[in-house]
NUPAVO-915320 format. One record per residue (C-alpha): residue number from 1; x, y, z; residue in three letters. Coordinates in pm, 1 decimal. Example, Ala and Ser with C-alpha at 12.3 -4.5 7.8 and 13.67 -1.06 7.14 Angstrom:
// NUPAVO-915320
PAMI     i          x          y          z    aa
PAMI     1     1230.0     -450.0      780.0   ALA
PAMI     2     1367.0     -106.0      714.0   SER
// end
This chain:
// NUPAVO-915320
PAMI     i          x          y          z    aa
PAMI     1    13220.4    -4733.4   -20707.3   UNK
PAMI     2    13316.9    -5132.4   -20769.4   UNK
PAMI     3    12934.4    -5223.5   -20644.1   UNK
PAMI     4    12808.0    -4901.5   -20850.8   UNK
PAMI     5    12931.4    -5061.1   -21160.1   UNK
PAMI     6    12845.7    -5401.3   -21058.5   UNK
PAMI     7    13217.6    -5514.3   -21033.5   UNK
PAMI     8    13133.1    -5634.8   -20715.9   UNK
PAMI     9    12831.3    -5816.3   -20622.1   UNK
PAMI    10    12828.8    -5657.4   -20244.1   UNK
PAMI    11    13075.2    -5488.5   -20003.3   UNK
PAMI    12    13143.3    -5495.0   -19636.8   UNK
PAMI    13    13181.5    -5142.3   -19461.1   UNK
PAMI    14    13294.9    -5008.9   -19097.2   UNK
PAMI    15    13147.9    -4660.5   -19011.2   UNK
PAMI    16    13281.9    -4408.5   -18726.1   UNK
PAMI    17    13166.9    -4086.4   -18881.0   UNK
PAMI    18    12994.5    -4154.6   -19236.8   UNK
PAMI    19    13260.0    -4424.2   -19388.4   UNK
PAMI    20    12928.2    -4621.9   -19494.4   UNK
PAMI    21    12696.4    -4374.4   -19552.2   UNK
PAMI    22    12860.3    -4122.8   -19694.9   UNK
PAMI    23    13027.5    -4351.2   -19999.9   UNK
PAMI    24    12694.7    -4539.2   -20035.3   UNK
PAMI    25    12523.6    -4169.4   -20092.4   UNK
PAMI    26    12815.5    -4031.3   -20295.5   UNK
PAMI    27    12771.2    -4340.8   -20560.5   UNK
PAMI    28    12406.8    -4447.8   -20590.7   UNK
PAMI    29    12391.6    -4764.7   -20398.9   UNK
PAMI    30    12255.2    -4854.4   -20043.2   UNK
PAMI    31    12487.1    -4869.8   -19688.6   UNK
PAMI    32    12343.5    -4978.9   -19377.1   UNK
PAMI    33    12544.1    -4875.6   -19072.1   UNK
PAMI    34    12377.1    -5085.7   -18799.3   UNK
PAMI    35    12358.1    -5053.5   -18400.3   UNK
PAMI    36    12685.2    -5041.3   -18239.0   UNK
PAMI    37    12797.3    -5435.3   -18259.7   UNK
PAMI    38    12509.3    -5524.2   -18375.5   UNK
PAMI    39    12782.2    -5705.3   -18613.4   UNK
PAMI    40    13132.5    -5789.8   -18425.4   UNK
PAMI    41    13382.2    -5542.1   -18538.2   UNK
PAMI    42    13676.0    -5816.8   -18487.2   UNK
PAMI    43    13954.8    -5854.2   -18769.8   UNK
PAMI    44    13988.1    -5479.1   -18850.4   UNK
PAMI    45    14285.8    -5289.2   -18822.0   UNK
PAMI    46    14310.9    -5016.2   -18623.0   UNK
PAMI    47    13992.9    -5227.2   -18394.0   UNK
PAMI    48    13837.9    -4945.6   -18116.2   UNK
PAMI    49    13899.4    -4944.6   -17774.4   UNK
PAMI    50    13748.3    -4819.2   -17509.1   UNK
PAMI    51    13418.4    -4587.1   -17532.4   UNK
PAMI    52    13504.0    -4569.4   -17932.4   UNK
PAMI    53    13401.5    -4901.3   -17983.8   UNK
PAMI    54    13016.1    -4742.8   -17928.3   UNK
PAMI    55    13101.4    -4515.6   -18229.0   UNK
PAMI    56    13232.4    -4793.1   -18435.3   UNK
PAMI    57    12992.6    -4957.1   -18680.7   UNK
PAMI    58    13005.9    -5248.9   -18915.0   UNK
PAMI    59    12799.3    -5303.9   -19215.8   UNK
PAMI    60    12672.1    -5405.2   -19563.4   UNK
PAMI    61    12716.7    -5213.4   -19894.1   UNK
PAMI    62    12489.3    -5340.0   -20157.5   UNK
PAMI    63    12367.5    -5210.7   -20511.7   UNK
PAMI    64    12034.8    -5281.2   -20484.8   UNK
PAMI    65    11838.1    -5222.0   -20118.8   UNK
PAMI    66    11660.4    -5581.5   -20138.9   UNK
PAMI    67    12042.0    -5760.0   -20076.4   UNK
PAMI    68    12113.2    -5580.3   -19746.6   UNK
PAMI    69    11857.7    -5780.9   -19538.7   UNK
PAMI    70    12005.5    -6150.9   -19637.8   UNK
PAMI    71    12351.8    -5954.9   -19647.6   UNK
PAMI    72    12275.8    -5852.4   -19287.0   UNK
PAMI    73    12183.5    -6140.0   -19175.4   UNK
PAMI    74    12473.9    -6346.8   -19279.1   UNK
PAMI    75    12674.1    -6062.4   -19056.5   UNK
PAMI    76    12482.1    -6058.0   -18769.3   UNK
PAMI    77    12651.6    -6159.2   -18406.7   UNK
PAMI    78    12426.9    -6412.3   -18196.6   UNK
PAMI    79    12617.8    -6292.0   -17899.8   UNK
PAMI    80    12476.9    -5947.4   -17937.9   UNK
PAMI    81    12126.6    -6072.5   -17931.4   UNK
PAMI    82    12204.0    -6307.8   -17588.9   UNK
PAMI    83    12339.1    -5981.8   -17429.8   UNK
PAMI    84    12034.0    -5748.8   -17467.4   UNK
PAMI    85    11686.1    -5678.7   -17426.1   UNK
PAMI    86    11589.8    -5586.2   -17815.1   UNK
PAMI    87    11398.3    -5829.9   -18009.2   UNK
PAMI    88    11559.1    -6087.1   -18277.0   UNK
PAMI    89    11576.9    -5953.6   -18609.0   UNK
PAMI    90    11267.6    -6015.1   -18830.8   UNK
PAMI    91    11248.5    -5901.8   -19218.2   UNK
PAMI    92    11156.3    -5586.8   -19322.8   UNK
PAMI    93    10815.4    -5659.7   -19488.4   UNK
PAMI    94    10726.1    -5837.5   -19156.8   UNK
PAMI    95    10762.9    -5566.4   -18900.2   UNK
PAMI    96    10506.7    -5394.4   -18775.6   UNK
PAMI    97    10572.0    -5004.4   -18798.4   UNK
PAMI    98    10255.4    -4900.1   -18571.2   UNK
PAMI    99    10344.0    -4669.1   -18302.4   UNK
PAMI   100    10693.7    -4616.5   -18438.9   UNK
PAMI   101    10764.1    -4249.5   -18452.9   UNK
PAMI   102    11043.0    -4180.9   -18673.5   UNK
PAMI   103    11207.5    -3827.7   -18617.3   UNK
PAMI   104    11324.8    -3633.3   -18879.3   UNK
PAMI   105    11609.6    -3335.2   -18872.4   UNK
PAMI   106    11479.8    -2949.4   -18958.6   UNK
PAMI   107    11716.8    -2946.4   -19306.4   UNK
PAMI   108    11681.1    -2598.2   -19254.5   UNK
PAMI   109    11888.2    -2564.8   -18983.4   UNK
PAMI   110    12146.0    -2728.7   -19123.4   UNK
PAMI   111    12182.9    -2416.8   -19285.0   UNK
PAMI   112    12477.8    -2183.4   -19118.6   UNK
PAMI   113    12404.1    -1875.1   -19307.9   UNK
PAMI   114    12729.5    -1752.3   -19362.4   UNK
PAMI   115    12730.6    -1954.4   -19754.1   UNK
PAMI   116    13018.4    -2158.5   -19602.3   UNK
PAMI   117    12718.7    -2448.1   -19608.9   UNK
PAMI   118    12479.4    -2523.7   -19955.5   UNK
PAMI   119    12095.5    -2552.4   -19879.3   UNK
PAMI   120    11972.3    -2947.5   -19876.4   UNK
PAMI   121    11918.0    -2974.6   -20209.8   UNK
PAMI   122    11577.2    -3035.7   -20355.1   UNK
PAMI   123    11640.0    -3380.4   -20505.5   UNK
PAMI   124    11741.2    -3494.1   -20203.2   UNK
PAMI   125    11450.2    -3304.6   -19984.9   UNK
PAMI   126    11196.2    -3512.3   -20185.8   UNK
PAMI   127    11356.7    -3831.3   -20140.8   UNK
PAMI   128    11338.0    -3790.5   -19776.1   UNK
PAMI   129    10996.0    -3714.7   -19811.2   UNK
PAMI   130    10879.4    -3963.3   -20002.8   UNK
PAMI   131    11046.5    -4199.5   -19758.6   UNK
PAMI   132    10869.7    -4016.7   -19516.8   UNK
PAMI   133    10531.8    -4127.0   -19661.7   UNK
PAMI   134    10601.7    -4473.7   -19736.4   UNK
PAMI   135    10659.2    -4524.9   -19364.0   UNK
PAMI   136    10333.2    -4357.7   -19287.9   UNK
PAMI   137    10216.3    -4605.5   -19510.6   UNK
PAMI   138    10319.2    -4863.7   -19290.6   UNK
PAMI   139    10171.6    -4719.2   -18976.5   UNK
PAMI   140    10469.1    -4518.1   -18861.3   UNK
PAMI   141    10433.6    -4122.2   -18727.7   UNK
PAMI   142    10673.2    -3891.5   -18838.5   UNK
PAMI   143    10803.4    -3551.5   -18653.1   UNK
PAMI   144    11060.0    -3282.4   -18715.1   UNK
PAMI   145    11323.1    -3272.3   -18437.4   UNK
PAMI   146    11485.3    -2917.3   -18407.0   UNK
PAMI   147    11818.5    -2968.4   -18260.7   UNK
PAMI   148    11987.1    -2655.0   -18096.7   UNK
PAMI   149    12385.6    -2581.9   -18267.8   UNK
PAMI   150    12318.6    -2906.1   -18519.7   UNK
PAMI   151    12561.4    -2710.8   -18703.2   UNK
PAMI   152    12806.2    -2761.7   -18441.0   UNK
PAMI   153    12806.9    -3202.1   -18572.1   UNK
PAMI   154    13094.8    -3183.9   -18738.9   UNK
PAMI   155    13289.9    -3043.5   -18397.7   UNK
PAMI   156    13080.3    -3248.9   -18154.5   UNK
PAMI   157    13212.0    -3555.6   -18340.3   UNK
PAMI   158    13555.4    -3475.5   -18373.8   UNK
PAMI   159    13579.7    -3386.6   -17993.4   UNK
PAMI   160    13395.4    -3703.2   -17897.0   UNK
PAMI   161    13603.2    -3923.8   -18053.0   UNK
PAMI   162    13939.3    -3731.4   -17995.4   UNK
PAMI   163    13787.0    -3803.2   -17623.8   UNK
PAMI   164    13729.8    -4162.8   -17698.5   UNK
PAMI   165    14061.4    -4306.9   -17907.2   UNK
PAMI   166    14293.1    -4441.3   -17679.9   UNK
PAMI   167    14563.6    -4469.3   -17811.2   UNK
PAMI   168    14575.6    -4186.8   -18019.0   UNK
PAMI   169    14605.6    -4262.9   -18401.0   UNK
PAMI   170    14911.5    -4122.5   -18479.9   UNK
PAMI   171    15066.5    -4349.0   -18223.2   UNK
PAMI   172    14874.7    -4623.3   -18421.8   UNK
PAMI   173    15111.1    -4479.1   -18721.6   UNK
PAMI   174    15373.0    -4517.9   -18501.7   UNK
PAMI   175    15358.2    -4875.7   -18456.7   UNK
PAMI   176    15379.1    -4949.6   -18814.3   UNK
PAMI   177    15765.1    -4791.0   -18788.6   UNK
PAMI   178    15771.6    -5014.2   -18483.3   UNK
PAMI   179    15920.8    -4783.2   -18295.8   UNK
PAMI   180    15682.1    -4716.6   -18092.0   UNK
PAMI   181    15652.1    -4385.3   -18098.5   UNK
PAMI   182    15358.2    -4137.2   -18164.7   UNK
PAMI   183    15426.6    -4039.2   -18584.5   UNK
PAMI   184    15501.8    -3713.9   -18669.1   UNK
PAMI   185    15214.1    -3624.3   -18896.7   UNK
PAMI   186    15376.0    -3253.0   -19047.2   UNK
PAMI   187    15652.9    -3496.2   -19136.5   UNK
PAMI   188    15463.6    -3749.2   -19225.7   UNK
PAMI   189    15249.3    -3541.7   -19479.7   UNK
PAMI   190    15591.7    -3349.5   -19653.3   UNK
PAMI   191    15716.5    -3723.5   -19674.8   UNK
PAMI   192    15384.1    -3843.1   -19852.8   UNK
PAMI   193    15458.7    -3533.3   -20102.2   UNK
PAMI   194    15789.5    -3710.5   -20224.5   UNK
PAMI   195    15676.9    -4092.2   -20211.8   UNK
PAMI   196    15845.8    -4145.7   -19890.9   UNK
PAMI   197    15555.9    -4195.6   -19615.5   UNK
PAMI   198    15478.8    -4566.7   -19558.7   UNK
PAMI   199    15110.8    -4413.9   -19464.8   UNK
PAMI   200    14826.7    -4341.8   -19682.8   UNK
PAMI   201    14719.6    -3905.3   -19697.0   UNK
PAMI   202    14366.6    -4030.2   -19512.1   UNK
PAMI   203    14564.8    -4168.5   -19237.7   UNK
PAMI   204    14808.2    -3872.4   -19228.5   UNK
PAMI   205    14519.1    -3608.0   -19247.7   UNK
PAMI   206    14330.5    -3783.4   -18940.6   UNK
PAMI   207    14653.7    -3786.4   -18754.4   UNK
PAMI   208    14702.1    -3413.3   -18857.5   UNK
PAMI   209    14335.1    -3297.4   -18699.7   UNK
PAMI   210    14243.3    -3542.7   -18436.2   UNK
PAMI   211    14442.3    -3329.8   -18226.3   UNK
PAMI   212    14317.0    -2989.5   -18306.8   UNK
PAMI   213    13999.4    -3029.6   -18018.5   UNK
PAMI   214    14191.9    -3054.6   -17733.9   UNK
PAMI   215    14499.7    -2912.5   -17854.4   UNK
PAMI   216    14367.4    -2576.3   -17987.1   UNK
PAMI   217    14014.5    -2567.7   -17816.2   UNK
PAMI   218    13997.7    -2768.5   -17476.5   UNK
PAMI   219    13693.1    -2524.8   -17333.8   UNK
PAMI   220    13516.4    -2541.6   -17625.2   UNK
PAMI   221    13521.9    -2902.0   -17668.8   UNK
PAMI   222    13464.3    -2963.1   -17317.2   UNK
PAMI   223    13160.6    -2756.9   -17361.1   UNK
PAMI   224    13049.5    -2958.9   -17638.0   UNK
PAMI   225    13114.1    -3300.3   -17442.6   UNK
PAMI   226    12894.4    -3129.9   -17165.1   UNK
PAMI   227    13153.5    -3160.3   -16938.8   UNK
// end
């Protein structure tokens, strides 16, 4: 909302499930959440470990879409580049789209049916398309991707990284007691109700659920980790 109103000139964002893109969509301005460390993640507090540091992202937040490439590439890790086969960044108007195919999700099936879920609205439908057809523009080929249980996301994500955050967060909670304990985060949340809890209700909600996969659905999770 600061960079919406222009109170700040850019913003700096980490991602693990839409923490960039969803805030960048919800107010108007552009996020970019780029290739895991693509830019280091270092300095942030809880930092991944483990396989979650693939689903950990770090990026720019800027009003207008022009800033994110000199944005980007103020943020970008040399080390990265030394360690892998992909090609140094080059600006957007210089790359050459031709033979890109860029896939594009069925919105319809993101759709459950039951009216649990609202139909991609039309605004946003024609946005995609006309991004669509500036790409082809460029040389790019587009195709729809059907993806079998794409309503099923939301679940896949949660078990994946429930699988992948070692420790757990609600020990992370714990530490700031410094007792070292896992936090309790039913207590936690009636203590947040009174002003007591030293943690904010984001925290406390993510340690209430990041259990829940395991805890109350181990098959079905397992299943959706294809394990």
């Amino acid at each position: 909302a600061l960079i919406a109103s222009a109170a700040s000139i850019v913003g700096l964002g980490s991602d693990v499930g839409g923490s960039i893109r969803l805030p960048a969509f919800f107010n108007g301005i552009f996020g970019h959440a780029p290739s895991s460390l693509r830019i280091p993640n270092d300095g942030q507090h809880p930092n991944a470990e483990g396989t979650a540091v693939s689903m950990l992202r770090t990026g720019p937040m800027t009003r207008y879409a022009a800033d994110l490439w000199p944005l980007l590439q103020v943020m970008l890790s040399s080390e990265w580049e030394s360690t892998t086969t992909l090609r140094t960044a080059v600006p957007p108007a210089d790359l050459d789209l031709r033979g890109l195919v860029v896939l594009t999700l069925d919105l319809d099936q993101c759709v459950l049916g039951n009216g649990l879920v609202s139909p991609v609205a039309p605004a946003i439908r024609a946005a995609i398309g006309r991004a669509q057809e500036a790409l082809v523009r460029r040389g790019a080929r587009t195709r729809t991707l059907k993806v079998p249980d794409i309503h099923l996301a939301a679940e896949l994500w949660s078990a994946e990284l429930g699988d992948a955050a070692q420790p757990s967060f609600k020990q992370r909670m714990g530490s700031v007691a410094g007792n070292g304990q896992a936090a309790n985060a039913v207590l936690e949340f009636l203590r947040f109700l009174v002003g007591w809890s030293e943690h904010t209700l984001p925290a406390i909600l993510l340690g209430l659920v990041e259990d829940i996969p395991k805890t109350y659905m181990p098959a079905y999770t397992l299943d959706l980790l294809g394990r």
